[in-house]
C-alpha positions as CSV (number, residue, x, y, z in Angstrom):
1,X,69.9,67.0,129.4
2,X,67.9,66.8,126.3
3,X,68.6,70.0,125.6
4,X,72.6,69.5,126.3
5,X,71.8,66.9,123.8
6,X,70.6,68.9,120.8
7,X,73.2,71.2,121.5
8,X,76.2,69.1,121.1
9,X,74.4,67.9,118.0
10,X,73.9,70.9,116.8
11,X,77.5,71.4,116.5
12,X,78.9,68.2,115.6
13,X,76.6,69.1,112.8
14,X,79.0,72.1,111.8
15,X,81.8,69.9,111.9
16,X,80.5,67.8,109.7
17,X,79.6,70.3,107.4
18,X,82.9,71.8,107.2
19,X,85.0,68.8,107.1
20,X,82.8,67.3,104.1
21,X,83.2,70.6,102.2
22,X,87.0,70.3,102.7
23,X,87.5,67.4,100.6
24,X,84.8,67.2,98.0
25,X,84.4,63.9,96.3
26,X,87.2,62.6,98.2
27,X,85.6,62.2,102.4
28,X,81.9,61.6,103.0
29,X,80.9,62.9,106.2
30,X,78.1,61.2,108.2
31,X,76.6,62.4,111.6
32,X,74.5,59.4,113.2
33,X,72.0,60.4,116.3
34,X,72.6,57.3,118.3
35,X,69.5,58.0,120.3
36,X,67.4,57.2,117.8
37,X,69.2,53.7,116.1
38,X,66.4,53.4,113.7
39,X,67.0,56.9,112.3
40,X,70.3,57.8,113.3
41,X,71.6,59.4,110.4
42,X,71.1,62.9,111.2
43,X,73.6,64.5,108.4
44,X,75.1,63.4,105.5
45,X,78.2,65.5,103.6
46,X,79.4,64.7,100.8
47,X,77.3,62.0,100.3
48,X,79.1,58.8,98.7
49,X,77.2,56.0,100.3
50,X,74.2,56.8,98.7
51,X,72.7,56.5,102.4
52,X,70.4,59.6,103.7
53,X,69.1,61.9,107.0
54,X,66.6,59.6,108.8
55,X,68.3,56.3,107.6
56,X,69.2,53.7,110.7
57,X,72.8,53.4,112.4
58,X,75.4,50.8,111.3
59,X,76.8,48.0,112.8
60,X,79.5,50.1,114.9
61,X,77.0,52.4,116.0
62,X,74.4,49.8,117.6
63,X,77.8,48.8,119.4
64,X,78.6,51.6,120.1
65,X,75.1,52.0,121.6
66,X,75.0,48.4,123.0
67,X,78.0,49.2,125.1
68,X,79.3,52.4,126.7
69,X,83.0,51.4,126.9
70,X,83.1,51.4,123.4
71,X,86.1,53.2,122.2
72,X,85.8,56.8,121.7
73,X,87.9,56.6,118.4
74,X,87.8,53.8,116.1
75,X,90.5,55.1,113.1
76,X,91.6,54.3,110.4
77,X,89.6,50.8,109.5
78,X,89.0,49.2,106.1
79,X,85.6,49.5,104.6
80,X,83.3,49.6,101.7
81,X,81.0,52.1,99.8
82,X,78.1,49.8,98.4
83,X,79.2,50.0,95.0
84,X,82.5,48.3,96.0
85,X,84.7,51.0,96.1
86,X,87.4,50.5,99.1
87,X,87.4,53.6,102.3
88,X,89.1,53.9,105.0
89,X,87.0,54.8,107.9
90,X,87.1,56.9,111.3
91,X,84.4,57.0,113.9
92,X,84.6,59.1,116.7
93,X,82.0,58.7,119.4
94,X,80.8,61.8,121.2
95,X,79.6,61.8,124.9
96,X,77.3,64.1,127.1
97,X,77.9,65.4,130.7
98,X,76.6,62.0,131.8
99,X,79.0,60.0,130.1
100,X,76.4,58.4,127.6
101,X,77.0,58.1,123.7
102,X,74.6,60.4,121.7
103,X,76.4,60.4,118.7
104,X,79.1,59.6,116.5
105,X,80.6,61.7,113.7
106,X,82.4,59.1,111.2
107,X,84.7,59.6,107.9
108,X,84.5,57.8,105.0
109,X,87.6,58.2,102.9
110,X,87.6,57.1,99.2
111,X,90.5,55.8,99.0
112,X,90.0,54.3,95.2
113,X,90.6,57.7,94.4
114,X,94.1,58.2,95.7
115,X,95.2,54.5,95.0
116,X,95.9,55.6,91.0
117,X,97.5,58.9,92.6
118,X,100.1,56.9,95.3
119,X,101.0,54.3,92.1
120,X,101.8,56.8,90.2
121,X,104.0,59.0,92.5
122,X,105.6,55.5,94.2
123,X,106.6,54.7,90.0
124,X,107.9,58.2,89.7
125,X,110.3,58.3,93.0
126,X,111.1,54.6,91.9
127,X,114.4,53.9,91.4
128,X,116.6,51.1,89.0
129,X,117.3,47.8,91.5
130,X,120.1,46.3,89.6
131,X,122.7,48.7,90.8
132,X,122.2,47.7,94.2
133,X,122.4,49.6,97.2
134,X,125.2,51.8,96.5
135,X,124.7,54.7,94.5
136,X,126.8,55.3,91.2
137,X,127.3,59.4,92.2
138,X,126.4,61.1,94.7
139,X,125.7,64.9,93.1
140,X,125.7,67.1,96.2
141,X,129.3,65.3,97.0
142,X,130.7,66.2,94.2
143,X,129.7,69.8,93.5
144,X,131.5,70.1,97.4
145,X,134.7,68.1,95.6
146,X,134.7,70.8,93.3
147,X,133.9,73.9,94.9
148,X,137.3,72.4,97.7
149,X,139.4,72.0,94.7
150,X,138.4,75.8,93.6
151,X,139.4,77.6,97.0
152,X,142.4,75.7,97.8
153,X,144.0,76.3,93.9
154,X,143.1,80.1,94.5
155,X,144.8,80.0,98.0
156,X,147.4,78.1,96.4
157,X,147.9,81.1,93.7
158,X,148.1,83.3,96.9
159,X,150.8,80.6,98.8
160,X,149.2,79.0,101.3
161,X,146.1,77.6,102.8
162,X,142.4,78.9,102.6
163,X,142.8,79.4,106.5
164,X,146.4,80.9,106.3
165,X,145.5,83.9,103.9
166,X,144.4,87.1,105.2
167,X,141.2,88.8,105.5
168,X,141.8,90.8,102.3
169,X,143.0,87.3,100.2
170,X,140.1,85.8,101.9
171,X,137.8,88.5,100.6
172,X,139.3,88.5,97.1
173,X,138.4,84.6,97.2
174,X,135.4,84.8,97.9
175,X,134.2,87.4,95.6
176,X,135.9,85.2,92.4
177,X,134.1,82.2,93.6
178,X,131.1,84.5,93.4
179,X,132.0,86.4,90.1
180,X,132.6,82.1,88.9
181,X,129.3,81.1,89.6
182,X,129.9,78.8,92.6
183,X,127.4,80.7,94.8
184,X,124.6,78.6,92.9
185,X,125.1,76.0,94.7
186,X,122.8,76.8,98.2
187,X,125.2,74.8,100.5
188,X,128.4,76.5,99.0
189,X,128.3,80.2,101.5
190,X,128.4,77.3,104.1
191,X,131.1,75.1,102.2
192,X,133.6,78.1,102.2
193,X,133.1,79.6,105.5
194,X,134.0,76.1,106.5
195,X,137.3,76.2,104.3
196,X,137.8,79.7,105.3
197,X,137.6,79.3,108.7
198,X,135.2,82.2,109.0
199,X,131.2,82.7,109.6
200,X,128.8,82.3,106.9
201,X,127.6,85.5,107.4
202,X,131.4,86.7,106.7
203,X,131.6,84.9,103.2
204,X,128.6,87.1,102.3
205,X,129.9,90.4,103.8
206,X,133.1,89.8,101.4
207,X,130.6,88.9,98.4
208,X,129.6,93.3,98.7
């Protein structure tokens, strides 16, 4: 068992590793032994708690310890560096064969970091409040207006409906709408067809 032991230490140990060089400066990475409480910190990466390899479990560990039906994953919890920086934490407890808690690989995510980041990007997606609900233009609406009033004047210079004229009026259509700049738009091959009463694919066969 002891040696079952090392072994699944051994590669939480990688894990830990790689997940702490994944996000540098941003989630610590801290493997805790929990045989050994008073030195349970078997590997720290990307260290931002200041703590260190043969330093003694936390709080959640010695409960973890204390009592096996601890939760296996405890995510997503506030917490603290000890400078007062605010984390958001995940411990995930790893059992043997038997059942028992040997470890517990835990993420500390420094969350002061990303705080300035989500302001800024919630004031830049921000929008006014005193026009209500409602908004004053809807843009994708009206380049669709348009692009309708476009087809059916050309199938009106042709005398009749988009979905009345022939393939060969449908094809000279669609190739002015293209030569006019309307195929810009990335919904418009969609918009026609629909007015056309053909296949997408068909508007861009008559585009050649």
């Amino acid at each position: 068992m002891e040696s079952e032991d090392e072994h699944l230490l051994a590669e939480a140990e990688k894990i830990a590793v790689a997940l702490g060089r994944m996000f540098p400066g941003l989630c610590e990475v801290v493997l805790h032994d929990l045989r050994d409480p008073a030195h349970a910190i078997r590997a720290v990466e990307n260290n931002l708690s200041g703590r260190a390899p043969g330093d003694p479990a936390t709080e959640l560990g010695l409960a973890r310890i204390a009592d096996p039906r601890y939760p296996d994953v405890v995510q997503n919890y506030p917490n603290r560096f000890p400078d007062g920086r605010p984390a958001k934490s995940t411990s995930i407890g790893i059992r043997n064969s038997s059942g028992d808690y040997i470890a517990a690989l835990c993420l500390n995510l420094d969350v002061s970091v990303l705080s300035p980041v989500a302001l800024s990007l919630a004031n830049l997606v921000a929008t006014g409040t005193e026009h209500g609900d409602e908004p004053l233009e809807t843009l994708r609406d009206r380049r669709a207006r348009e692009l309708r009033r476009a087809v059916e004047a050309l199938a009106a210079r042709g005398g009749g409906t988009p979905r009345s004229l022939g393939r060969d009026a449908k094809r000279a259509m669609v190739r002015q709408l293209h030569q006019d700049g309307w195929f810009d738009s990335r919904d418009a091959a969609q918009t026609i067809a629909d007015l056309l009463g053909v296949s997408r694919a068909t508007v861009y066969n008559y585009t050649k």
